[in-house]
Backbone as a ProteinNet text record, in pm:
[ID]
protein_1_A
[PRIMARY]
XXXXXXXXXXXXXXXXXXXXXXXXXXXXXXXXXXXXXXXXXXXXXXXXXXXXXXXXXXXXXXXXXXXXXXXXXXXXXXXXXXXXXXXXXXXXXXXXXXXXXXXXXXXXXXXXXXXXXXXXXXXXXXXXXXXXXXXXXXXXXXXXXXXXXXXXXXXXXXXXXXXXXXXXXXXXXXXXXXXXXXXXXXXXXXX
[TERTIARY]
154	117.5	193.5	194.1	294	438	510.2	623.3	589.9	512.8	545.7	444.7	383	363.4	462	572.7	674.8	829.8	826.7	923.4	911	796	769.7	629.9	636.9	504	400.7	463.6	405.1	316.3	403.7	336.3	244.6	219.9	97.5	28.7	13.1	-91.3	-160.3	-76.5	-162.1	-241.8	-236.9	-285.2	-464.4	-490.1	-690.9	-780.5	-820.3	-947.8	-906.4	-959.4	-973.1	-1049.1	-1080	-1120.1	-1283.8	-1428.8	-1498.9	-1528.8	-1634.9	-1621.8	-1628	-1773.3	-1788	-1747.6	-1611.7	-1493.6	-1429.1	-1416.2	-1307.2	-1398.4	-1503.2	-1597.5	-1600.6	-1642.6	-1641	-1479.3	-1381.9	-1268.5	-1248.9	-1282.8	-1315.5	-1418.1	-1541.1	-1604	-1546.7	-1516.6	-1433	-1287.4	-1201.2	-1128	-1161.8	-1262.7	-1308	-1224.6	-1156.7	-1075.9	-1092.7	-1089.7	-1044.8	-917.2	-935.2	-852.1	-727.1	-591.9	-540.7	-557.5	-528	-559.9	-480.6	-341.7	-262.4	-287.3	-329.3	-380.8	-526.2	-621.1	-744.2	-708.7	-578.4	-559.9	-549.6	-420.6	-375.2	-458	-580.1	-673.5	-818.7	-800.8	-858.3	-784	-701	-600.6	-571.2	-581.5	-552.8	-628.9	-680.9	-751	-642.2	-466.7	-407.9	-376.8	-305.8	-284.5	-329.9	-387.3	-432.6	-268.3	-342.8	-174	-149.5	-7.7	45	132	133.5	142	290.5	380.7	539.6	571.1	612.8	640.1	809.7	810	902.9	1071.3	1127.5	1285	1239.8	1128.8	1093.5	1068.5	1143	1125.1	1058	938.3	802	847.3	827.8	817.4	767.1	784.5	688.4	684.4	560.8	567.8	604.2	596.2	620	772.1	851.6	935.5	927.6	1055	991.3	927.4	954	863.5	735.9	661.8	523.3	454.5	352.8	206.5	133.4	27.7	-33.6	-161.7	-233.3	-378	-480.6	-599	-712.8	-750.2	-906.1	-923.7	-1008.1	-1071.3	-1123.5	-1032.8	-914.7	-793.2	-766.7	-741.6	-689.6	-797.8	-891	-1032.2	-982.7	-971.6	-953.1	-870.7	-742	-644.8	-633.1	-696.2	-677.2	-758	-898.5	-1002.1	-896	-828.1	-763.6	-634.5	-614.8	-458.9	-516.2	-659.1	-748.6	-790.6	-819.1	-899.7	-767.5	-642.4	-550.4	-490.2	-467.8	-410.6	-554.3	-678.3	-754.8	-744.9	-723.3	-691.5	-618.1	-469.7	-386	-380.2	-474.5	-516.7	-621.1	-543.2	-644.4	-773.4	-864.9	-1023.3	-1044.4	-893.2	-958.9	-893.9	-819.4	-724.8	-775.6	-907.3	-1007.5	-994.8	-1076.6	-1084.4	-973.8	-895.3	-759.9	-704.6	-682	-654.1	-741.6	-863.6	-949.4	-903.6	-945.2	-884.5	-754.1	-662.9	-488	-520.9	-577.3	-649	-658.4	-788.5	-813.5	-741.2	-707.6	-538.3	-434.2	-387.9	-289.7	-352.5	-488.7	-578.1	-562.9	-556.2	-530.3	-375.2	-311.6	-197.5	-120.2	-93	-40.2	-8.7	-29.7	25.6	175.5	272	388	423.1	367.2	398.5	397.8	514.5	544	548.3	500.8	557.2	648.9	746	864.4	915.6	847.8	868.6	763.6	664.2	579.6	604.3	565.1	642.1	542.9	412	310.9	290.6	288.1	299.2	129.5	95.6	26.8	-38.5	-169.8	-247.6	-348.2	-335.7	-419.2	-556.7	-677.8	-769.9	-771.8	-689.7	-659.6	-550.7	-459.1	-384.8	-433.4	-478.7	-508	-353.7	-392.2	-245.6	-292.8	-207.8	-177.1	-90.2	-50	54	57.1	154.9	184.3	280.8	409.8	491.8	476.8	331.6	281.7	397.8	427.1	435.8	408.5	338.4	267.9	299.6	384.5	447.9	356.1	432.7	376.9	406.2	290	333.9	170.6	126.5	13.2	56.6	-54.7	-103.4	-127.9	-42.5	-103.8	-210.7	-371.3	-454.6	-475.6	-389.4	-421.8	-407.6	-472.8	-461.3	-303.7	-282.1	-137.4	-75.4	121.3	167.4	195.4	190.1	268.8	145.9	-9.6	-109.5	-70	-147.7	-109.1	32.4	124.7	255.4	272.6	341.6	315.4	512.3	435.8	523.9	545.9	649.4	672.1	639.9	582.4	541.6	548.7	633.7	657	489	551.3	495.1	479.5	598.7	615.8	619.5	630.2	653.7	620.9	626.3	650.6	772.2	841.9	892.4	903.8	1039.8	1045.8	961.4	1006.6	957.3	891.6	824.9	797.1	872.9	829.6	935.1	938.3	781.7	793	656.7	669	581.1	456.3	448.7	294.6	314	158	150.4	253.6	240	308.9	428.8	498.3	611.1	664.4	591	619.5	582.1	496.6	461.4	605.4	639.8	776.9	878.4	868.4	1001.4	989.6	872.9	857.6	868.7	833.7	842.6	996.5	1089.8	1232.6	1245.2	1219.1	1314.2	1262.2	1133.5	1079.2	1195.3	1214.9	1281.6	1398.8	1456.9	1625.9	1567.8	1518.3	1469.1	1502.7	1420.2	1408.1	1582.4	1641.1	1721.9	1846.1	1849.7	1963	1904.3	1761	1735.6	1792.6	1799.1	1830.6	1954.8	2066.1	2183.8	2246.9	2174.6	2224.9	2167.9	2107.4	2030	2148.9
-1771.3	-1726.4	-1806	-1963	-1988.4	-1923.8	-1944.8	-1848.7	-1700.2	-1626.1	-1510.3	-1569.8	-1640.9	-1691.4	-1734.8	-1845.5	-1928.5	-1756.2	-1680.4	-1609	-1443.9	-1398.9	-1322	-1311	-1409.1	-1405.6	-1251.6	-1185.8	-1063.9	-984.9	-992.3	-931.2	-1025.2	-1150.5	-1269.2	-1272.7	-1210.4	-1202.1	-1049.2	-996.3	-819.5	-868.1	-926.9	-975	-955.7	-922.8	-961.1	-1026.6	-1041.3	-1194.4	-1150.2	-1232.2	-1227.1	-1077.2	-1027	-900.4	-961.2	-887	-897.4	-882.6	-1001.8	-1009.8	-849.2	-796.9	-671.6	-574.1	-574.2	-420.4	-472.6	-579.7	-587	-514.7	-578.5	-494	-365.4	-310.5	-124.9	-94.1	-132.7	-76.5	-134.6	-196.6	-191.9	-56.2	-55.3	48.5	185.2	225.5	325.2	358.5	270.2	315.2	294.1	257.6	236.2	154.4	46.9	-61.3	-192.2	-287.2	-424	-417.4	-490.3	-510.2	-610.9	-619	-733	-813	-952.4	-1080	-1065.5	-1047.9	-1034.4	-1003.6	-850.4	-778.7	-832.2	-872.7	-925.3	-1105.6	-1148.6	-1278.8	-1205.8	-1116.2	-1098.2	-1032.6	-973.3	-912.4	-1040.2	-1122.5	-1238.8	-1330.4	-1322	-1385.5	-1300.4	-1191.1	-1105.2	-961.7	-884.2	-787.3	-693.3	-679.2	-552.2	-610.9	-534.6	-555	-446.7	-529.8	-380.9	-342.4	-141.6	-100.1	-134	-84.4	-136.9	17.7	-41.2	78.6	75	99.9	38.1	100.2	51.7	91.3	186.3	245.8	386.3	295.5	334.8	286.7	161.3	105.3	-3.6	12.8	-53.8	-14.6	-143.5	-128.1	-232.2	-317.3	-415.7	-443.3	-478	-469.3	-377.7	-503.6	-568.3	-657.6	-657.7	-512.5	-442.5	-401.2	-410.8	-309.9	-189.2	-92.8	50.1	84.1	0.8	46.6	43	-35.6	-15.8	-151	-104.2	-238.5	-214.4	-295.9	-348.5	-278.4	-203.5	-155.9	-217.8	-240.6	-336.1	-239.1	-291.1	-217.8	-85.1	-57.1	3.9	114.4	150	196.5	261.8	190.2	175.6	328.1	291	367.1	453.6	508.4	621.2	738	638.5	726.2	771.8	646.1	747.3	842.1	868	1005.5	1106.2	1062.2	1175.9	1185.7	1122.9	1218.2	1244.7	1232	1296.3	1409.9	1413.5	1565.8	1667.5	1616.6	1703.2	1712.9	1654.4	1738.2	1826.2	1820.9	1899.7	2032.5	2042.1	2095.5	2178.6	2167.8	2247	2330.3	2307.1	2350.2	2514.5	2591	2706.5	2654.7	2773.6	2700.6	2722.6	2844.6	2852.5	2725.5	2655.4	2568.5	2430.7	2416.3	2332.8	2191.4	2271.1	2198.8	2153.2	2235.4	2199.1	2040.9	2084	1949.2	1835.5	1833.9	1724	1678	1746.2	1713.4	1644.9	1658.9	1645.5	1470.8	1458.5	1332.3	1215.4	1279.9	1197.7	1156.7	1242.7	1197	1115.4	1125.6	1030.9	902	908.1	758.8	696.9	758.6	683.2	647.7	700.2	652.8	486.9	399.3	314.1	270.8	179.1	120.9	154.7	198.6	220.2	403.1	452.6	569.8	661.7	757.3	842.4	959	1071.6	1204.7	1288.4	1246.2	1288.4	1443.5	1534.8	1620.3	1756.1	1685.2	1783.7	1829.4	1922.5	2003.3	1930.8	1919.4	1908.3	1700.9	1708.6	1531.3	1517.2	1463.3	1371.9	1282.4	1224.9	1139.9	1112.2	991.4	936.5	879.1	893.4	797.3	620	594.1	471.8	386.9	493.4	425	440.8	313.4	268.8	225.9	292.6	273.5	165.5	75.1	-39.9	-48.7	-17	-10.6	119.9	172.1	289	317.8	402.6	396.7	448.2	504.3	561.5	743	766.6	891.1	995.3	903.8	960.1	903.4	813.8	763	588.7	539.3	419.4	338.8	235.9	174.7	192.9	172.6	218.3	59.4	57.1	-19.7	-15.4	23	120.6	1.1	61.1	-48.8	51.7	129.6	129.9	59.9	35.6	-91.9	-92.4	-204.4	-190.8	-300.9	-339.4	-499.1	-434	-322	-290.4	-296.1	-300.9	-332.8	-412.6	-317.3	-383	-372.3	-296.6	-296.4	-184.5	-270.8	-177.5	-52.8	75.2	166.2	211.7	238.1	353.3	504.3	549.5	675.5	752.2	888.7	947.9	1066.6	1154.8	1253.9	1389.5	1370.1	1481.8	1445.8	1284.3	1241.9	1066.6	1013.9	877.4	850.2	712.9	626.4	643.4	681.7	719.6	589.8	449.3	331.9	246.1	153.6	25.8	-23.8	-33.6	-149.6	-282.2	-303.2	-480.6	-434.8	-628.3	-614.4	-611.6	-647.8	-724.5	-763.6	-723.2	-812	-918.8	-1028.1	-1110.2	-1133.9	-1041.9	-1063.1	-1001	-856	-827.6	-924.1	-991.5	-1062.3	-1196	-1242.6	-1350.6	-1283.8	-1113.9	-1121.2	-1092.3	-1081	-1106.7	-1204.1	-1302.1	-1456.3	-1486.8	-1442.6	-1473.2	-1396.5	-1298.8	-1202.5	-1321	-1329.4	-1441.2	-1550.6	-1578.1	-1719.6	-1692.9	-1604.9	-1566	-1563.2	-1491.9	-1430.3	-1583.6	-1670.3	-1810.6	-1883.6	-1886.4	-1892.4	-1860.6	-1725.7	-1668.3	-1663.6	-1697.4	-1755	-1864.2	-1945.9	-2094.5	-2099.1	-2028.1	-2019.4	-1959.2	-1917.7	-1833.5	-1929.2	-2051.8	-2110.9	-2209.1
639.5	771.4	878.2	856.3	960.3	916	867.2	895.9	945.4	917.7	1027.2	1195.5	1193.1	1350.1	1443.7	1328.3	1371.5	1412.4	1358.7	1315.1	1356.6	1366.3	1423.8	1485.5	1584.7	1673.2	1710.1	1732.6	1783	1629.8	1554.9	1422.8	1431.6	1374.9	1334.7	1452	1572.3	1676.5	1618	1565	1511.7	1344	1334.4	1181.5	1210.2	1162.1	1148.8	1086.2	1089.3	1043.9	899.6	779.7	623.9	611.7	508.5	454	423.3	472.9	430.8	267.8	219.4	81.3	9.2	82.1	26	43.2	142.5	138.4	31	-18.2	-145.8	-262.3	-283.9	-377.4	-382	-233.8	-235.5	-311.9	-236.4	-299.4	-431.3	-525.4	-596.5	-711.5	-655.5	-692.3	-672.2	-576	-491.4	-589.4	-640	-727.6	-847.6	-892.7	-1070.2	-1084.4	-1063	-1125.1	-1041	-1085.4	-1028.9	-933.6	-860.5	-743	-795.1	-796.7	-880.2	-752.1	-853.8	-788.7	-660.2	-679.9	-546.9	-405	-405.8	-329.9	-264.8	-376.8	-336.1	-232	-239	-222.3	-27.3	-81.3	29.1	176.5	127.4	211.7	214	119.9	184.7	295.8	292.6	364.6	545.1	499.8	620.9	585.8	663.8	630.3	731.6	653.8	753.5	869.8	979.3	1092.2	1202.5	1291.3	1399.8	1447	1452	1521.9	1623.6	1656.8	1785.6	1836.7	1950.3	2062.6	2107.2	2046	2167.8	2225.7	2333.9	2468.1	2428.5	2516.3	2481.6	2458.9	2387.3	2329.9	2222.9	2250.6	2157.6	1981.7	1908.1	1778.6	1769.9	1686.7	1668.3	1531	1538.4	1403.9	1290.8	1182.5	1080.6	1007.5	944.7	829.6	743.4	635.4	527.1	540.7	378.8	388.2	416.3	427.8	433.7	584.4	706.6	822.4	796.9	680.9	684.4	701.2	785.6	827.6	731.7	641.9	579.5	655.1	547.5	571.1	544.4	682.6	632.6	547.7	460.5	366.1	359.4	461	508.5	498.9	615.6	627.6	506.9	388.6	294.1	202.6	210.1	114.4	169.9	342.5	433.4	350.4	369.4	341.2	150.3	59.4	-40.3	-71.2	13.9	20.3	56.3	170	222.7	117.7	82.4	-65.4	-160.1	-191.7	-335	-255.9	-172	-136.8	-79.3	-6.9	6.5	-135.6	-228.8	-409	-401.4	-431.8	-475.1	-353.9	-241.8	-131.5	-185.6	-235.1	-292.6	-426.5	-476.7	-622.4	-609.1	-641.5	-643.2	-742.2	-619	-704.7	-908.9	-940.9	-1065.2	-1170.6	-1106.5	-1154.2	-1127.8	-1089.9	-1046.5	-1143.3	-1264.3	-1370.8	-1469.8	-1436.4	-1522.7	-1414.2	-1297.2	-1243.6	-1228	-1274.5	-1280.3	-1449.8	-1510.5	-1673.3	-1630.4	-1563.8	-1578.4	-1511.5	-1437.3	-1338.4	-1394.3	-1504.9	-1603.1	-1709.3	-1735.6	-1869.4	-1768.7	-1659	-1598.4	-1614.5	-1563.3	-1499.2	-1635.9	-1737.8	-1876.8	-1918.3	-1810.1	-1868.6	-1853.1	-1847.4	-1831.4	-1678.1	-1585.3	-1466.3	-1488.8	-1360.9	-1358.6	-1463.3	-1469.6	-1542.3	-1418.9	-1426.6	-1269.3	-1310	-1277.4	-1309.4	-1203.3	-1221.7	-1106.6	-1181	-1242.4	-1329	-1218.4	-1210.6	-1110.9	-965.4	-955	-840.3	-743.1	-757.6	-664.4	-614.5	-520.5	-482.6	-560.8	-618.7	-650	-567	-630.6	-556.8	-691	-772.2	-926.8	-846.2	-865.6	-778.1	-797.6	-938.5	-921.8	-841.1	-760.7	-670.3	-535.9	-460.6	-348.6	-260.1	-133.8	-43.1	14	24.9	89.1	216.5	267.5	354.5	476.2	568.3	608.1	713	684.7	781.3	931	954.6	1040.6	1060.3	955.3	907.7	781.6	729.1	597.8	522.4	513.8	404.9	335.1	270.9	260	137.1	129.1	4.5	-72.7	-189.8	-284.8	-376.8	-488.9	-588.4	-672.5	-778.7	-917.7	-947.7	-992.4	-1069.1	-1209.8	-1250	-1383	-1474.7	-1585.6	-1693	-1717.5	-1775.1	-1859.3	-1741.2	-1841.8	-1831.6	-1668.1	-1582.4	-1471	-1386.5	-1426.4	-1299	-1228.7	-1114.9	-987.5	-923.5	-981.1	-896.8	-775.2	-708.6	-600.6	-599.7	-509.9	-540.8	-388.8	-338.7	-266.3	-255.8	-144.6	-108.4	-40.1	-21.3	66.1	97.4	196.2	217.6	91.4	42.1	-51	-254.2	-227	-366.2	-347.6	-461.4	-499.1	-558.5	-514	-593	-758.8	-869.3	-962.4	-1004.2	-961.7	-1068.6	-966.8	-968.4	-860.1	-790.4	-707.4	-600.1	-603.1	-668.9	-695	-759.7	-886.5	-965.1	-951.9	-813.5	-796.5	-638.6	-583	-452.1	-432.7	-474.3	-461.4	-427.1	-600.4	-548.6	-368.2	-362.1	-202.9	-131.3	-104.3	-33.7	-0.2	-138.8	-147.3	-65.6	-85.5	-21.8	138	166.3	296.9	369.9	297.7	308.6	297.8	266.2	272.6	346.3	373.2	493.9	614.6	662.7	760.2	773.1	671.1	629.8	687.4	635.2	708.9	852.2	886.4	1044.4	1106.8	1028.5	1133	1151.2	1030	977	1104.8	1089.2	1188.9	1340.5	1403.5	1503.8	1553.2	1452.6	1478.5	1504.9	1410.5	1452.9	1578.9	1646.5	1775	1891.4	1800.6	1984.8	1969.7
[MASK]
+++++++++++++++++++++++++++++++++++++++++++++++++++++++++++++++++++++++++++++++++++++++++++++++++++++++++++++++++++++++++++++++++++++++++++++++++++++++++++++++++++++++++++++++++++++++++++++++

């Protein structure tokens, strides 16, 4: 946290208190899986950032790769109701049950398993979005079992990311922490 205070002041003034104990729990319950440690560190640590408003020509800047801010958790529950009920949204009613069956066979499939084969964007109830480019897009958390829980993936409007973007909270988190690092880095060199 001090490096993004020291490095990008304006983001670490949008940061918000730690994550109440029991939104980590609901999202927990809420996706049927454990929260990985990462993610649970990182929303103890910061619960998201409130948005920000920029003033016209201003490009804001984003904590996350990808143009995306970090969702408190709340946020977070929001938006994956809303990509489970828009896939079921798109599903004719007689095709109901076939896509709840199809749901359940993914949710069994392995952390990191993608179906870039389907025409229809997807939404597993075990991936919780983390992130958001404030255009639909974002970053998610696979918590299905297996060696790839917890990795986080890229997400568009229309599809996901064929593979992960990083293994784990963490590691995103490190490389935020070096991009910071350069930031301070090539500050210093220009004073």
């Amino acid at each position: 946290m001090r490096l993004l205070a020291r490095n990008a002041p304006a983001c670490h003034a949008r940061l918000n208190p730690p994550a109440d104990p029991a939104a980590l729990r609901r999202a927990g319950q809420e996706t049927g899986r454990p929260l990985s440690e990462g993610l649970a560190a990182w929303w103890r640590a910061a619960d998201g950032v409130s948005p920000t408003r920029p003033t016209v020509g201003e490009t804001p800047f984003r904590l996350f790769p990808y143009g995306c801010d970090p969702y408190p958790v709340a946020e977070a529950l929001t938006r994956r109701k809303q990509y489970l009920r828009a896939l079921r949204d798109t599903v004719p009613p007689p095709l109901a049950d076939a896509l709840e069956g199809w749901l359940a066979r993914c949710g069994q499939d392995r952390a990191g398993t993608y179906y870039p084969q389907d025409a229809t964007p997807l939404w597993l109830p075990q991936w919780l979005p983390v992130a958001g480019d404030g255009l639909g897009g974002g970053l998610f958390v696979d918590l299905r079992a297996g060696d790839q829980y917890g990795c986080v993936v890229r997400h568009g409007t229309m599809s996901h990311g064929p593979k992960p973007s990083w293994p784990d909270m963490e590691t995103l988190l490190a490389h935020v922490a070096d991009t910071l690092e350069e930031l301070g880095r090539d500050g210093d060199r220009r004073r």
